[in-house]
C-alpha positions in Angstrom: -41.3 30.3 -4.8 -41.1 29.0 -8.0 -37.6 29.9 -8.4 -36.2 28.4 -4.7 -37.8 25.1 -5.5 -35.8 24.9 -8.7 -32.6 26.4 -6.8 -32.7 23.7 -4.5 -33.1 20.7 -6.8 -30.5 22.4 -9.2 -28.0 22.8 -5.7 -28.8 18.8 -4.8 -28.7 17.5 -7.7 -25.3 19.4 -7.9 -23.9 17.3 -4.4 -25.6 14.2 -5.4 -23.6 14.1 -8.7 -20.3 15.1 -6.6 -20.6 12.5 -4.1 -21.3 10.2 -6.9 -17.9 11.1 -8.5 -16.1 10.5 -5.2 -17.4 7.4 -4.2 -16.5 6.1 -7.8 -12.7 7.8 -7.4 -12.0 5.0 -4.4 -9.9 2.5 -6.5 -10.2 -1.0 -6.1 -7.3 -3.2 -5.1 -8.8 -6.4 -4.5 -7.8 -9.6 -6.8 -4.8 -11.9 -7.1 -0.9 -9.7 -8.2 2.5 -11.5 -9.6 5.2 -9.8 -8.6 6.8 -8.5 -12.0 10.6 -8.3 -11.1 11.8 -7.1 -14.5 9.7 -3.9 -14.1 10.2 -3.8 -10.3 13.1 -1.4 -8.8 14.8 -2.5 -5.8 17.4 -0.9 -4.0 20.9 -2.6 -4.8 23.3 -4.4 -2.0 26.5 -4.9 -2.2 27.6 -8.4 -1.5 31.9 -8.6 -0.8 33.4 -11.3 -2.6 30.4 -12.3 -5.0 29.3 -11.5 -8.7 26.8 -13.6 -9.2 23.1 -13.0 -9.4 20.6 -12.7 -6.9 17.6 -15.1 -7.3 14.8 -13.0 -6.6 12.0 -14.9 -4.7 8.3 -15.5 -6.2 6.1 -12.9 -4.8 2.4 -13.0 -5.0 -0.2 -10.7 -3.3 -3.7 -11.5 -2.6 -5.9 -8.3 -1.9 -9.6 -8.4 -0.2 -11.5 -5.4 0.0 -14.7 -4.3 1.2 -15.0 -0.4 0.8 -12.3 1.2 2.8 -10.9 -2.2 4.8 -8.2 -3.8 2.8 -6.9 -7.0 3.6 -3.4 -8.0 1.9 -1.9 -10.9 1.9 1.6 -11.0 0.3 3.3 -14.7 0.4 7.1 -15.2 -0.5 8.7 -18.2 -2.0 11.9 -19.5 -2.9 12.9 -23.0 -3.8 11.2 -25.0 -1.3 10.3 -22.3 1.3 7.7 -20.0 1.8 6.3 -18.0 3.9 3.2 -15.1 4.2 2.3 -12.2 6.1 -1.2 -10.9 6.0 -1.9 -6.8 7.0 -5.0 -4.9 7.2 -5.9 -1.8 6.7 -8.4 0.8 7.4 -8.1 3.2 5.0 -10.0 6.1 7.0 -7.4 8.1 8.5 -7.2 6.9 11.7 -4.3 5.4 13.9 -4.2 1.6 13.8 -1.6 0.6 16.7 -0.3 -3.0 17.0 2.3 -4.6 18.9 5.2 -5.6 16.3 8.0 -8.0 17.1 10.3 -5.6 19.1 8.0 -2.7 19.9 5.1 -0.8 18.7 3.8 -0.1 15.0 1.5 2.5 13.8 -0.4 2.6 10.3 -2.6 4.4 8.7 -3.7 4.4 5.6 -6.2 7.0 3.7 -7.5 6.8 -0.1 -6.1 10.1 -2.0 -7.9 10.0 -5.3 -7.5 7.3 -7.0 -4.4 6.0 -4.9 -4.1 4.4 -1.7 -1.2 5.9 0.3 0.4 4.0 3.9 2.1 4.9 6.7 3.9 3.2 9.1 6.1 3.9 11.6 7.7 1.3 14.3 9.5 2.1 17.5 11.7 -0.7 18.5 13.4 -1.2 21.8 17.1 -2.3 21.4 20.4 -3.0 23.3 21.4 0.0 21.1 18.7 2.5 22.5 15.2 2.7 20.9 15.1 2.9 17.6 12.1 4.7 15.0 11.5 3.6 11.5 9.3 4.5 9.1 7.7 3.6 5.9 5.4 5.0 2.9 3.7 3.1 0.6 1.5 4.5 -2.8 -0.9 2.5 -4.3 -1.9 3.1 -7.8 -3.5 1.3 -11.2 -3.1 1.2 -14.2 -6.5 2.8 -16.3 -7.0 -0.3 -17.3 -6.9 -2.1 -13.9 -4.6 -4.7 -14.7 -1.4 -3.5 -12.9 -0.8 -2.2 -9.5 2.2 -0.2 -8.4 3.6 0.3 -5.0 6.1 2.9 -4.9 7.6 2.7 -1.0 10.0 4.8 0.8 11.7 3.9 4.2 13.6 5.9 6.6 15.4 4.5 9.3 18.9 4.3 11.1 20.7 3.9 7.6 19.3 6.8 5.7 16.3 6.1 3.1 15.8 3.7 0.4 12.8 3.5 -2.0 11.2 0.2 -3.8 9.0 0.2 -6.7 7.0 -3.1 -6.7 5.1 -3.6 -10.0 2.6 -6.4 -9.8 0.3 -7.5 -12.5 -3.0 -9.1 -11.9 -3.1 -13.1 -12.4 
């Protein structure tokens, strides 16, 4: 008896101490990012006739989360204009279907370890026939929490490009 008593202490104490470990694995996203464009990679674009340098805009990112419900808020701005767009997202797995612009978009969004990883895909409805796009998005930080990378991958119509956005916390 003696013995099964202590096995089954030993065996909970065992999945207490897992789940411990996963539930401190989820990363957390939330706090105010800069854009750093010097350590960001974009994809390039070829512009006919011009050699001068793109201004890149000022991009900040505002994350809120409360365990697995991320809020983002990423806000644009160049010279005098700006401009935000605010997704959420419900990082359990599931389907999260909106109506987008020109058609339909799906996300979701699942933690990984200590990464957050999107998906998105939008069907859009053109004079061109309907169209699918899709869209990957890693989130990872740095050990030391201060810097948050978002390594994306599209693929649409035109083949696939990938972004790396590096943001550091302000």
């Amino acid at each position: 008896m003696r013995r099964a008593r202590r096995m089954i202490v030993t065996v909970a104490t065992l999945l207490l101490s897992v789940g411990a470990v996963a539930a401190q694995a989820q990363p957390h996203f939330a706090g105010s990012w800069v854009l750093d464009p010097a350590q960001s990679q974009f994809p390039t674009h070829e512009r006919k006739g011009s050699d001068a340098q793109v201004e890149r805009p000022e991009i900040t990112l505002v994350v809120e989360q409360q365990g697995n419900v991320l809020k983002a808020k990423r806000t644009v701005a160049k010279g005098n204009r700006e401009r935000s767009l605010t997704e959420t997202y419900v990082a359990d797995g599931s389907d999260q279907t909106k109506a987008g612009r020109h058609g339909a978009v799906v996300t979701r969004a699942v933690f990984d370890g200590d990464r957050l990883v999107v998906t998105g895909t939008y069907a859009m409805k053109g004079e061109q026939g309907d169209t699918t796009m899709s869209r990957q998005s890693v989130w990872t930080l740095s050990p030391d929490g201060t810097v948050l990378t978002i390594e994306t991958t599209l693929h649409g119509p035109r083949g696939e490009r990938s972004i790396k956005s590096i943001y550091t916390r302000s």
